[in-house]
C-alpha positions in Angstrom: -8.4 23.3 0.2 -8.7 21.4 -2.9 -6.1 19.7 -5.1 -5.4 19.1 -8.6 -4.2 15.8 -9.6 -0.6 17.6 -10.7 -0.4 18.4 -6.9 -2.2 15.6 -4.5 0.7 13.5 -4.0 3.1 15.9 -3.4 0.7 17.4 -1.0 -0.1 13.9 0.5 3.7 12.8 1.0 4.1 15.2 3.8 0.9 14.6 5.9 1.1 10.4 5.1 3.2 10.1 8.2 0.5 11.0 10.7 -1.8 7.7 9.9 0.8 5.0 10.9 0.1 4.9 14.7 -3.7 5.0 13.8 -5.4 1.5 15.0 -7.0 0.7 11.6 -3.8 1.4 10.1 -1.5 -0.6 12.1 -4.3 -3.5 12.0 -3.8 -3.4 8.2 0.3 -3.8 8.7 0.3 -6.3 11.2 -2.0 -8.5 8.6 0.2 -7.7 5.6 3.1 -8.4 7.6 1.4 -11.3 8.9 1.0 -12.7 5.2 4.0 -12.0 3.9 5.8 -14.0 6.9 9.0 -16.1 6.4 9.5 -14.6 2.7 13.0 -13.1 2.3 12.3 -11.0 -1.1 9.7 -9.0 -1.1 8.3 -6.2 -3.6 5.9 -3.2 -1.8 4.5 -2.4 -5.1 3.7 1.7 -4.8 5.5 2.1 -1.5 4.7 6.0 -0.5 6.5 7.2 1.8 7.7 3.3 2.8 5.5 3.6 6.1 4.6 -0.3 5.3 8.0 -1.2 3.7 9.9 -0.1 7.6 7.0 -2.2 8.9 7.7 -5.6 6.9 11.8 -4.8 7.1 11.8 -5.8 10.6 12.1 -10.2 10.1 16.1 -10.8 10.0 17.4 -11.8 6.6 14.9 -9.9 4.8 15.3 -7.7 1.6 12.3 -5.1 0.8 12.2 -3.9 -3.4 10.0 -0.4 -2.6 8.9 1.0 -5.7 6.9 4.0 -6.2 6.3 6.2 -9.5 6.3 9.4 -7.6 9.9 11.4 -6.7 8.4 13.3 -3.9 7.2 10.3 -1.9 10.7 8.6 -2.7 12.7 11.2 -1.8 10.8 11.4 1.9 10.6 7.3 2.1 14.5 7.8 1.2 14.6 9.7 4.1 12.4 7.8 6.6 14.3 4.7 5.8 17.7 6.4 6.8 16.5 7.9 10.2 15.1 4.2 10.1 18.8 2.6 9.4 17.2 0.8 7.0 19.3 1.6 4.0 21.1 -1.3 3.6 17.7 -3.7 3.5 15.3 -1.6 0.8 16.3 -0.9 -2.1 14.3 2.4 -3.6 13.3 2.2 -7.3 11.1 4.4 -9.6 8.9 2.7 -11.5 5.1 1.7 -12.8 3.5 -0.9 -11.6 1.7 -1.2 -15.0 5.6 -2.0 -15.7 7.5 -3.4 -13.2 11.3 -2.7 -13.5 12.3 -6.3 -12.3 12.8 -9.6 -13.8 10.3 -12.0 -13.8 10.1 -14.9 -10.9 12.5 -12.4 -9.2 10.3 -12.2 -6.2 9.5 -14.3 -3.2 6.4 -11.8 -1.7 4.0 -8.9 -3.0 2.8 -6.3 -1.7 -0.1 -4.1 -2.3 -1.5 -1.6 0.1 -4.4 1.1 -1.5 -2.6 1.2 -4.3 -5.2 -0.4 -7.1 -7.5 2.2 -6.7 -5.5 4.4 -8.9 -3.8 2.2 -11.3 -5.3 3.4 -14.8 -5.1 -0.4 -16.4 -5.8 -3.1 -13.4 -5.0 -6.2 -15.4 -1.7 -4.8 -16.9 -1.1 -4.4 -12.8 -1.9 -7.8 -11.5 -0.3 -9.6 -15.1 3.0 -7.8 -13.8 2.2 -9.1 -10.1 1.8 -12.5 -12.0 5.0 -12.0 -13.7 7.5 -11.3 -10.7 6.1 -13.4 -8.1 7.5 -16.9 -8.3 5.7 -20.2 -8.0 4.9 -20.9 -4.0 5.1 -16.9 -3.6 2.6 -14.6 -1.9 0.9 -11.9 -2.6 -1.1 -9.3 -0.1 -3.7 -7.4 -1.8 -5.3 -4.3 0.1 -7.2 -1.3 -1.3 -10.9 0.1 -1.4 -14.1 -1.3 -1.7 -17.3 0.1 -3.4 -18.6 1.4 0.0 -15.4 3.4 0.5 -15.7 6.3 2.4 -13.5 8.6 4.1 -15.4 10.2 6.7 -15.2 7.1 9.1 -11.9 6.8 8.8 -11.0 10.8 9.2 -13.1 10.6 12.4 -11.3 7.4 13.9 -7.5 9.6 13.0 -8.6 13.1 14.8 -9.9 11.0 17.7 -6.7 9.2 17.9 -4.0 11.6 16.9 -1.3 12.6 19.1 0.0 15.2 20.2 -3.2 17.7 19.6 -1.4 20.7 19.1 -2.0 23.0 16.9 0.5 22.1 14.0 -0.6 18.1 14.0 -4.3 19.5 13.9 -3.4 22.0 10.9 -1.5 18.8 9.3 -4.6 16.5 9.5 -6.8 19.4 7.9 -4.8 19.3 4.9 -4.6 15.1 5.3 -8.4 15.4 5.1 -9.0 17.7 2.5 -6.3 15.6 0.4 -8.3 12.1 0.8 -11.2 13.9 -0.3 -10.0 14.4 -3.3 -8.8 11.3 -3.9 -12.1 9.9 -3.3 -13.4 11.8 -6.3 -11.3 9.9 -8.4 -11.0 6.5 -7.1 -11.8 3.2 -9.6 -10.9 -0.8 -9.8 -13.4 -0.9 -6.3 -13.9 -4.6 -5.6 -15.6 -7.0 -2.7 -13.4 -9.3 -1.3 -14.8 -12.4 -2.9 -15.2 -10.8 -5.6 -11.7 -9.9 -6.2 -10.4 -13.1 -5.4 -12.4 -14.9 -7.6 -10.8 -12.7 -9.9 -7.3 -13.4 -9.4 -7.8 -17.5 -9.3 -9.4 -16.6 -12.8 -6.3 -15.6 -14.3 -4.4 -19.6 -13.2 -1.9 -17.8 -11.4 -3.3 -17.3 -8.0 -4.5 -19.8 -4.9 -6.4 -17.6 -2.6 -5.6 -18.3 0.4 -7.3 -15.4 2.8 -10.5 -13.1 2.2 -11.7 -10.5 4.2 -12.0 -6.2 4.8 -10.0 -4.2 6.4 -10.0 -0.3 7.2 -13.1 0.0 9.2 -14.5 -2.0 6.2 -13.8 0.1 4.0 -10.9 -2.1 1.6 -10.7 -5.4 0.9 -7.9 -7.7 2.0 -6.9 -11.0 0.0 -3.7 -12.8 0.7 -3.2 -15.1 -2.5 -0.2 -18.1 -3.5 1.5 -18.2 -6.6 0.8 -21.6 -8.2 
């Protein structure tokens, strides 16, 4: 099955659900969650289906911004995040973010999880990160490397998935064939140094982790707003 860009995230919001008991998936939460700790206002910048966003609601007094620019992956994170009784602490918003529909300073945290690799202008993205994040805020960066490739990962998920009947199975087909078409299109690959150095470039950013993520296959920087 192959998809045309028109169609790939409608056909991914319905399959996203399977990856987030996956071990290289919750490994990826935990640290994002881990580097976002003891902020109260957060933005998950390109939420989905707001798998990460239930993840980081869960520290008391906290208030998650979950953004996304597509209606079918809000319209299912809208409906996660009430099963989820979630409601009243994420606040779902449409928007760009090339353009982020908040004011600047507005934010205590940012997050980013493989969401860079298919942002069209990079630097319009991380000047708007710049913008909304105020001084002493952090921001957690995830998303793919030059070496990204899908087949490890696919392999770790069947081997994992539960239960193995025959609809999960017939999900994770379509799951597979989607990722494959989204690694025909991915751009703004970085190393993990190599992004960092990046962001302390622009004078807004204090790196303050490095490293990969994703059986290797992103990179994973945890910067301070200075």
């Amino acid at each position: 099955m192959a998809f045309q860009n028109g169609d790939l995230w409608g056909a991914y919001s319905d399959v996203y659900a399977l990856m987030e008991n996956i071990s290289f998936v919750k490994e990826q939460y935990a640290r994002h969650r881990d580097g976002l700790k003891g902020l109260r206002v957060i933005l998950d910048a390109g939420c989905g289906i707001a798998s990460l966003t239930v993840e980081l609601s869960g520290e008391p007094g906290r208030t998650l911004l979950a953004m996304d620019n597509n209606p079918v992956m809000l319209r299912v994170a809208r409906h996660r995040l009430s099963k989820a009784r979630e409601t009243n602490r994420v606040i779902l918003t449409q928007g760009d973010v090339e353009s982020l529909p908040y004011a600047s300073r507005s934010v205590e945290g940012y997050v980013s999880n493989n969401v860079l690799y298919f942002v069209n202008n990079e630097q319009a993205a991380l000047a708007e990160m710049s913008r909304v994040v105020r001084p002493g805020g952090r921001a957690c960066i995830a998303s793919a490397r030059p070496c990204m490739n899908v087949e490890p990962l696919l392999g770790v998920m069947e081997a994992e998935l539960e239960p193995r009947d025959s609809g999960t199975m017939a999900h994770f087909e379509k799951f597979a064939s989607v990722n494959c078409s989204l690694q025909r299109g991915l751009r703004n690959l970085h190393e993990p140094d190599e992004f960092a150095e990046q962001l302390e470039r622009t004078g807004y950013w204090k790196v303050v982790e490095i490293g990969a993520t994703y059986l290797d296959q992103d990179f994973f920087v945890v910067a301070m707003r200075v």
